[in-house]
PDB file of N, CA, C and O in Angstrom:
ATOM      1  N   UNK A   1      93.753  43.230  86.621  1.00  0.00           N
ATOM      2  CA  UNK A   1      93.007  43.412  87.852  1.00  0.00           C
ATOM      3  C   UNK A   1      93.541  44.629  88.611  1.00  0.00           C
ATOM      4  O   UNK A   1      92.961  45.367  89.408  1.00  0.00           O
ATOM      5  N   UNK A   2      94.893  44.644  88.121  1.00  0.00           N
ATOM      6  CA  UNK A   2      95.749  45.796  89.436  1.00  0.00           C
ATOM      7  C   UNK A   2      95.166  47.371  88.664  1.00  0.00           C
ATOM      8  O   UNK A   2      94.694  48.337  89.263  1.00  0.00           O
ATOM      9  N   UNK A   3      95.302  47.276  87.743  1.00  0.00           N
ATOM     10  CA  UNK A   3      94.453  48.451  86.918  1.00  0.00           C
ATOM     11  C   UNK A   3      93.192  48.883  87.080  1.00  0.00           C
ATOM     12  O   UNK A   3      92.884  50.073  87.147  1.00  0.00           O
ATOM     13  N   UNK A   4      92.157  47.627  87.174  1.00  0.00           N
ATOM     14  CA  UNK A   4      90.723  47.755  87.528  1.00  0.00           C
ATOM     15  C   UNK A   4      90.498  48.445  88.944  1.00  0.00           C
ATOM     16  O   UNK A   4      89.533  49.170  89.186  1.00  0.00           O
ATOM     17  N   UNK A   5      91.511  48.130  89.856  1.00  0.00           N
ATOM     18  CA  UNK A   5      91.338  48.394  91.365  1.00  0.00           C
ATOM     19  C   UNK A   5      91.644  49.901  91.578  1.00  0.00           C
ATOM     20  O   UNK A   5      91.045  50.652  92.348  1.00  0.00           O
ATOM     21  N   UNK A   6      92.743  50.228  90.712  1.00  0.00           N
ATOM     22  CA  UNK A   6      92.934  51.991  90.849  1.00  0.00           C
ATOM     23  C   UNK A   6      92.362  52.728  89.923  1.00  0.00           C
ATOM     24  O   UNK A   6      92.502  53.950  89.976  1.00  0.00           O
ATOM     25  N   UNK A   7      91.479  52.026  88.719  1.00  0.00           N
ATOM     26  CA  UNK A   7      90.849  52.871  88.038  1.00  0.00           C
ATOM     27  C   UNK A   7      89.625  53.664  89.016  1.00  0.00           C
ATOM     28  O   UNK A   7      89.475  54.869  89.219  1.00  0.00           O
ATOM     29  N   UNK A   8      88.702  52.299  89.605  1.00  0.00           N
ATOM     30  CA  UNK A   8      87.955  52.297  90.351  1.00  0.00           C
ATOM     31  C   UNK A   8      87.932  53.341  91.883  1.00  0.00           C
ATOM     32  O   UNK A   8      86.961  53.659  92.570  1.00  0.00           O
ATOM     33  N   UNK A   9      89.519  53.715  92.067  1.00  0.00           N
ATOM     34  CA  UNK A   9      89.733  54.860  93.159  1.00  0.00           C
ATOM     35  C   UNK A   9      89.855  56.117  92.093  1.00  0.00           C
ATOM     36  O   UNK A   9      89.698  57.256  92.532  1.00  0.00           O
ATOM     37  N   UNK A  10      90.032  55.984  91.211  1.00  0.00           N
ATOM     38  CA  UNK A  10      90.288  57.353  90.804  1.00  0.00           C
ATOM     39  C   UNK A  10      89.115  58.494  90.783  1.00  0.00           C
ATOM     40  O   UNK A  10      89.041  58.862  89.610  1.00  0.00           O
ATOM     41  N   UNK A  11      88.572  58.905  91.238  1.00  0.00           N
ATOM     42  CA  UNK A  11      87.348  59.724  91.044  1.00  0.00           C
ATOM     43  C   UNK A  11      87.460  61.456  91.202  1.00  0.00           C
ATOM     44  O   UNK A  11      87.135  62.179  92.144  1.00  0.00           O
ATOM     45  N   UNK A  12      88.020  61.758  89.962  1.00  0.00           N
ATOM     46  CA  UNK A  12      88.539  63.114  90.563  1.00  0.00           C
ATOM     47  C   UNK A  12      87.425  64.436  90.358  1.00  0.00           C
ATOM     48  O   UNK A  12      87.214  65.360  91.144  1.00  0.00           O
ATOM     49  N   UNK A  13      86.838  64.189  89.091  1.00  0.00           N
ATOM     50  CA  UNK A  13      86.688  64.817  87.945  1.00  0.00           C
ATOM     51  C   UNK A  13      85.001  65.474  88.894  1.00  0.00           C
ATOM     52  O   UNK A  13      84.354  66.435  88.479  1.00  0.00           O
ATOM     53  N   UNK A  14      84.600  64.586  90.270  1.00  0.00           N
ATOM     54  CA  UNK A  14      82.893  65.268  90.741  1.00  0.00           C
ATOM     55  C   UNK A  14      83.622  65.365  92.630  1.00  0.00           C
ATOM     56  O   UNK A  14      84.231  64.519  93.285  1.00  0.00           O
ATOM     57  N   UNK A  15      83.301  66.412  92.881  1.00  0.00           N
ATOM     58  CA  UNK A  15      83.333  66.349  94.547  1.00  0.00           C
ATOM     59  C   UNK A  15      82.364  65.365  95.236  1.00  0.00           C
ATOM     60  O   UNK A  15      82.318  65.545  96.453  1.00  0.00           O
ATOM     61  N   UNK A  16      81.586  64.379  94.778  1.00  0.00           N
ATOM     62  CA  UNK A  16      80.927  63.112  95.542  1.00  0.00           C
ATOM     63  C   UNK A  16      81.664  61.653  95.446  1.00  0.00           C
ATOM     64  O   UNK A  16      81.316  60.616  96.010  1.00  0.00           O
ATOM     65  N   UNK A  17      82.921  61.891  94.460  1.00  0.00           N
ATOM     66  CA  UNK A  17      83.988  60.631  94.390  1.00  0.00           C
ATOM     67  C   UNK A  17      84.696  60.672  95.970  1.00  0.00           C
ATOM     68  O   UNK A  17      85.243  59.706  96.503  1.00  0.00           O
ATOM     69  N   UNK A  18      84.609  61.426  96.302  1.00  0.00           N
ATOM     70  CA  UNK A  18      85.588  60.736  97.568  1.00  0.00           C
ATOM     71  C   UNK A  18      85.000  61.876  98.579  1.00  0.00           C
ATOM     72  O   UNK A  18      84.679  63.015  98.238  1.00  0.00           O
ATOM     73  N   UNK A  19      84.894  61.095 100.459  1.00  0.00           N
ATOM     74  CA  UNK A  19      84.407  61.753 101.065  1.00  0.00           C
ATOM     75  C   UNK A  19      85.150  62.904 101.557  1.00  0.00           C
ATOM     76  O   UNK A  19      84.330  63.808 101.721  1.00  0.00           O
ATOM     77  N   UNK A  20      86.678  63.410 101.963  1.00  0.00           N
ATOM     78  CA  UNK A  20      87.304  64.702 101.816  1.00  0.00           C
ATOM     79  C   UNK A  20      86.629  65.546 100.548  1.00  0.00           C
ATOM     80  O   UNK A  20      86.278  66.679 100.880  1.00  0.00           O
ATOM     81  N   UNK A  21      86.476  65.329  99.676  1.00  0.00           N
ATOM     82  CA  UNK A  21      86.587  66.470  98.691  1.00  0.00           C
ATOM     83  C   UNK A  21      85.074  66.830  99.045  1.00  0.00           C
ATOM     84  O   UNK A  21      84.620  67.755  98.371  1.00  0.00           O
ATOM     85  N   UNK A  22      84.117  66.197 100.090  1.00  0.00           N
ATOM     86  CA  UNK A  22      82.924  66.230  99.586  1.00  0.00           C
ATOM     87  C   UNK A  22      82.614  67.585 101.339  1.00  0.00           C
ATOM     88  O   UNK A  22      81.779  68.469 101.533  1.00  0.00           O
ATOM     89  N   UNK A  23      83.993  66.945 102.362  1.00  0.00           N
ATOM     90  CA  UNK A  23      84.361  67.843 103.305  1.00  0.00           C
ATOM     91  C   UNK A  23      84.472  69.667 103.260  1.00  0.00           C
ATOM     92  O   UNK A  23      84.113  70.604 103.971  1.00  0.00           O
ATOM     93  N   UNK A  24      85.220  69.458 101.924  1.00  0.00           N
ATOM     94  CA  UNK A  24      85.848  70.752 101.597  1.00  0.00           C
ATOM     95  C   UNK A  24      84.976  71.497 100.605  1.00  0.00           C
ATOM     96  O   UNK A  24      84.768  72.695 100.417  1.00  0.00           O
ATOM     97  N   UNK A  25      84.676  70.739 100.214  1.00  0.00           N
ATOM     98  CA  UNK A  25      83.058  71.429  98.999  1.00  0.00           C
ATOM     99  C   UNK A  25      82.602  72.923  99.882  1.00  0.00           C
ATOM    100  O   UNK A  25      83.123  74.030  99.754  1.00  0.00           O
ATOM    101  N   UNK A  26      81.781  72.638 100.543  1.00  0.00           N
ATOM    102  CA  UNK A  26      80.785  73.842 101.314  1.00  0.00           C
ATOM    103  C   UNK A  26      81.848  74.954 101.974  1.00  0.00           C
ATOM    104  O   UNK A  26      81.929  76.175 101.846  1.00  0.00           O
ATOM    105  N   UNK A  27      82.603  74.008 102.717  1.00  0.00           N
ATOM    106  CA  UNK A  27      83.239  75.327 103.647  1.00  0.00           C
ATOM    107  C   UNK A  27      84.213  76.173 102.785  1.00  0.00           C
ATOM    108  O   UNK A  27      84.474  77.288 103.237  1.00  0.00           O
ATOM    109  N   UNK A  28      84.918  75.732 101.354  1.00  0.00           N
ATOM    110  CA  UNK A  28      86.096  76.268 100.737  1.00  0.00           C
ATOM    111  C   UNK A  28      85.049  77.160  99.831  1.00  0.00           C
ATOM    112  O   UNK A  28      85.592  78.036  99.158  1.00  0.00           O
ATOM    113  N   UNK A  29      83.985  77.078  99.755  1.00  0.00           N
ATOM    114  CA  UNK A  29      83.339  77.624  98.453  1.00  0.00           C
ATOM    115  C   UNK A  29      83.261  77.101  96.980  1.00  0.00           C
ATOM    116  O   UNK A  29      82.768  77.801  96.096  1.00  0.00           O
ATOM    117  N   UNK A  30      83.675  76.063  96.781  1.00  0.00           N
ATOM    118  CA  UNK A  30      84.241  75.444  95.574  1.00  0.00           C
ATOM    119  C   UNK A  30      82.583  75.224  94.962  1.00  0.00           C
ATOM    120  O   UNK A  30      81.452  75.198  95.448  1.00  0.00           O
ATOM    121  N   UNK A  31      83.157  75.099  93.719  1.00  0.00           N
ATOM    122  CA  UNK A  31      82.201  75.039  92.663  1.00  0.00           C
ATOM    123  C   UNK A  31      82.044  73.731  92.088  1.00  0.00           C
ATOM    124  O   UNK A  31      82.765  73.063  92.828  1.00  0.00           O
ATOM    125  N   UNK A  32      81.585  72.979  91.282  1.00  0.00           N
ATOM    126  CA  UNK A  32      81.566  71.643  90.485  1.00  0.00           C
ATOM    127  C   UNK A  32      82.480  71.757  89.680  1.00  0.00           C
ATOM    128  O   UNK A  32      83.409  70.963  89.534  1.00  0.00           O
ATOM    129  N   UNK A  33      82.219  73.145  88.857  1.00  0.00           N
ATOM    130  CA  UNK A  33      83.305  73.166  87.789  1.00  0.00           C
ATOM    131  C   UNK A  33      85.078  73.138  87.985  1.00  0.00           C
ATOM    132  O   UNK A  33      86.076  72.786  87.356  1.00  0.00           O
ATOM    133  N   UNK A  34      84.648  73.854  89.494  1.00  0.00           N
ATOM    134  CA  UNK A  34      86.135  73.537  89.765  1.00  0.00           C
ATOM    135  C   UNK A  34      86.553  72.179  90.466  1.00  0.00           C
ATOM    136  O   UNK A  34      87.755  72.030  90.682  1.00  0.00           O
ATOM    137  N   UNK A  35      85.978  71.518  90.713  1.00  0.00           N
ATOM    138  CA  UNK A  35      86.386  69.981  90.200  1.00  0.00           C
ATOM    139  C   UNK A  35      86.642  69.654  89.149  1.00  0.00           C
ATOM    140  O   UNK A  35      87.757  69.244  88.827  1.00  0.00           O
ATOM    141  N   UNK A  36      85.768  69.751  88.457  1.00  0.00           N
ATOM    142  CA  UNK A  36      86.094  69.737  86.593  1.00  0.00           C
ATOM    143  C   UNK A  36      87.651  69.752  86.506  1.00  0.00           C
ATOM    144  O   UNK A  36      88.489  68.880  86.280  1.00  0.00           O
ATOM    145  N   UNK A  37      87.706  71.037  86.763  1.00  0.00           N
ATOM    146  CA  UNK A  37      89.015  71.722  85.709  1.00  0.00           C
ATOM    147  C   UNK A  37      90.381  71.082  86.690  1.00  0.00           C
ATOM    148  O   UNK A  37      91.323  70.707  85.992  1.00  0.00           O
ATOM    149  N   UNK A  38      90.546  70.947  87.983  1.00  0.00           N
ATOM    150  CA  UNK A  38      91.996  70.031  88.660  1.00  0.00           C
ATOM    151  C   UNK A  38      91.623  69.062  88.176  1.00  0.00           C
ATOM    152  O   UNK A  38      92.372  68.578  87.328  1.00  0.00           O
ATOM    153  N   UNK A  39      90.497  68.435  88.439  1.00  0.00           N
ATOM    154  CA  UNK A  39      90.161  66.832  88.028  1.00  0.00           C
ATOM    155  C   UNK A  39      90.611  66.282  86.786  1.00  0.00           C
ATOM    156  O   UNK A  39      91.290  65.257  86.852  1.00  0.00           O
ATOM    157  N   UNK A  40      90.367  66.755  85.714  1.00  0.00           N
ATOM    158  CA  UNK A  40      90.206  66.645  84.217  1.00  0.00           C
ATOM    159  C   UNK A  40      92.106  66.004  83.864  1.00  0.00           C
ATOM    160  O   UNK A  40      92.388  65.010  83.194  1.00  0.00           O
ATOM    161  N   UNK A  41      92.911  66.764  84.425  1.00  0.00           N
ATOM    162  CA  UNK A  41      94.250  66.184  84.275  1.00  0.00           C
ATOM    163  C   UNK A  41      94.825  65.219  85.289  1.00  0.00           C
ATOM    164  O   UNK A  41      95.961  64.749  85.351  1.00  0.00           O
ATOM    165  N   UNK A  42      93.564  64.997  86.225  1.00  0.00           N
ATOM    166  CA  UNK A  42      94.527  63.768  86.994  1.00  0.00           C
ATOM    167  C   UNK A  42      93.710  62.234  86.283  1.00  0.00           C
ATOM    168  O   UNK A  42      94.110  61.072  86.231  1.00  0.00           O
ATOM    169  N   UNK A  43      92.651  62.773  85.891  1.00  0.00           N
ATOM    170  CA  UNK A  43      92.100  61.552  85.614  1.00  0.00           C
ATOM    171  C   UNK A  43      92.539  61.392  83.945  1.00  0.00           C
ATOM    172  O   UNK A  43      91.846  60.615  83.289  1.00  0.00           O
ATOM    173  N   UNK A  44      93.392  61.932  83.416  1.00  0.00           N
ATOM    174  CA  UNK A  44      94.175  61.592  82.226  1.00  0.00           C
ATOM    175  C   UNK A  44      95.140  60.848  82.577  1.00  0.00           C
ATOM    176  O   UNK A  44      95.322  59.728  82.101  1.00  0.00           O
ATOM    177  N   UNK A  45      96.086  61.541  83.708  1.00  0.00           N
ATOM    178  CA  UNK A  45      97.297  61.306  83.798  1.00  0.00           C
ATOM    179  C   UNK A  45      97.161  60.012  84.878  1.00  0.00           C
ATOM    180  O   UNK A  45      98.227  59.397  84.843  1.00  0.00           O
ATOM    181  N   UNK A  46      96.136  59.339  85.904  1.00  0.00           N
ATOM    182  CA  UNK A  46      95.929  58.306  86.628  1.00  0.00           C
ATOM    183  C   UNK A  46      96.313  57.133  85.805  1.00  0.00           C
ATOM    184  O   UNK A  46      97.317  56.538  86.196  1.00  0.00           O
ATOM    185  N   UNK A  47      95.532  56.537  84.409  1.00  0.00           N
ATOM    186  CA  UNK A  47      95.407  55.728  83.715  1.00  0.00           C
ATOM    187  C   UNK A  47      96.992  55.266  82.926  1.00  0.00           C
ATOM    188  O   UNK A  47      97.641  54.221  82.906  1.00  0.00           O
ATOM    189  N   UNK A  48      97.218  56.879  82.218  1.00  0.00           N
ATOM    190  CA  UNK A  48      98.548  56.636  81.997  1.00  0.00           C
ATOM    191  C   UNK A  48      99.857  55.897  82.784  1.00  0.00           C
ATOM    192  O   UNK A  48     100.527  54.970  82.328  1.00  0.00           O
ATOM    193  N   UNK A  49     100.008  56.478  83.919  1.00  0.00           N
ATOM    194  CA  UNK A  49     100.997  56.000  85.114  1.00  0.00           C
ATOM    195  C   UNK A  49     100.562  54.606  85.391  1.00  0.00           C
ATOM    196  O   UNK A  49     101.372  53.700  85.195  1.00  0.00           O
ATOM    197  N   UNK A  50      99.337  54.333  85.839  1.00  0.00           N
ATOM    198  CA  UNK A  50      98.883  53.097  86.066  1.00  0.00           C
ATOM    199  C   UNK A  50      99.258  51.906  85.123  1.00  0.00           C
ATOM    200  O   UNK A  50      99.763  50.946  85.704  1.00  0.00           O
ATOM    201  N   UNK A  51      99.094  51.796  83.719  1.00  0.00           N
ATOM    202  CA  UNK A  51      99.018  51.042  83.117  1.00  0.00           C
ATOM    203  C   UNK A  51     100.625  50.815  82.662  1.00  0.00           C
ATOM    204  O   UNK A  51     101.228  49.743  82.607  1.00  0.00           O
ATOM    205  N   UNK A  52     101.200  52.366  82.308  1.00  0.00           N
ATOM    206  CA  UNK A  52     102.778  52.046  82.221  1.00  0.00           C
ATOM    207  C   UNK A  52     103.828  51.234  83.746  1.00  0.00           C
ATOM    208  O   UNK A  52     104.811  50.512  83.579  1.00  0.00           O
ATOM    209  N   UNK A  53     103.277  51.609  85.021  1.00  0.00           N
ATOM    210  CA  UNK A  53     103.871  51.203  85.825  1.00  0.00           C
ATOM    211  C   UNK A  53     103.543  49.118  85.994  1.00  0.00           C
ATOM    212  O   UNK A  53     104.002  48.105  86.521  1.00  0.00           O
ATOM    213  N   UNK A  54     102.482  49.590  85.141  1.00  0.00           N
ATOM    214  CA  UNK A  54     101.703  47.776  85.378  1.00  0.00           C
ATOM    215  C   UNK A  54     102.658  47.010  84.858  1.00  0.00           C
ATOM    216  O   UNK A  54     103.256  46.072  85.385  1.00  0.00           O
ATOM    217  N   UNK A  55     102.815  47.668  83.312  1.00  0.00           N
ATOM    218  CA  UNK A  55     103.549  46.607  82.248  1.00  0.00           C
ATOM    219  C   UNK A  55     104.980  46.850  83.293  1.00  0.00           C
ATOM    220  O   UNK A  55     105.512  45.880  83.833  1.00  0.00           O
ATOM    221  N   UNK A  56     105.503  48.278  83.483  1.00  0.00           N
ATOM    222  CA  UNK A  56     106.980  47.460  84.252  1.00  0.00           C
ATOM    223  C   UNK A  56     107.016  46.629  85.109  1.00  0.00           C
ATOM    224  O   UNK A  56     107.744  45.671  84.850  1.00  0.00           O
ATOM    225  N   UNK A  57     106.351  46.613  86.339  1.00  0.00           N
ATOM    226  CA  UNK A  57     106.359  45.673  87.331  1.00  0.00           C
ATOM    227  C   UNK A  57     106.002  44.107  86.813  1.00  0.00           C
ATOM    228  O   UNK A  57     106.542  43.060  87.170  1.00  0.00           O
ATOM    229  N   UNK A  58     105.246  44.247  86.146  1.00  0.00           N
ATOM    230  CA  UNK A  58     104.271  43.239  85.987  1.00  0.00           C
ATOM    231  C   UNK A  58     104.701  42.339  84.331  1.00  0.00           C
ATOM    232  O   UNK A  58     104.704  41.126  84.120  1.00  0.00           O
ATOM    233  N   UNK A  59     104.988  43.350  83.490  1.00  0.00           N
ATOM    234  CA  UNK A  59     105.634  43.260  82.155  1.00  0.00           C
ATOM    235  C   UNK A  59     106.497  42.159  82.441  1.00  0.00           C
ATOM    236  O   UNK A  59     107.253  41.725  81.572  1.00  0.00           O
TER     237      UNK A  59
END
């Protein structure tokens, strides 16, 4: 469940996952793709941390 709940926040990878990024969209100039490309390694590395920190605590 503790996994399901932060998978479910993780939304990195589109500027409409979370309302800041959706702040900074217009006025920074940002592109989609450049969501893409920061996004792409947090939403690898979210799952990883998550699930290893699960089994320790939780293990």
């Amino acid at each position: 469940i503790i996994n399901v709940a932060i998978a479910a926040s993780c939304s990195f990878l589109t500027p409409i996952g979370y309302q800041t990024n959706m702040m900074v969209y217009e006025p920074g100039n940002y592109k989609f793709v450049d969501y893409m490309k920061a996004g792409l390694g947090l939403s690898v590395l979210c799952p990883v941390i998550s699930v290893s920190m699960t089994l320790v605590i939780w293990g």
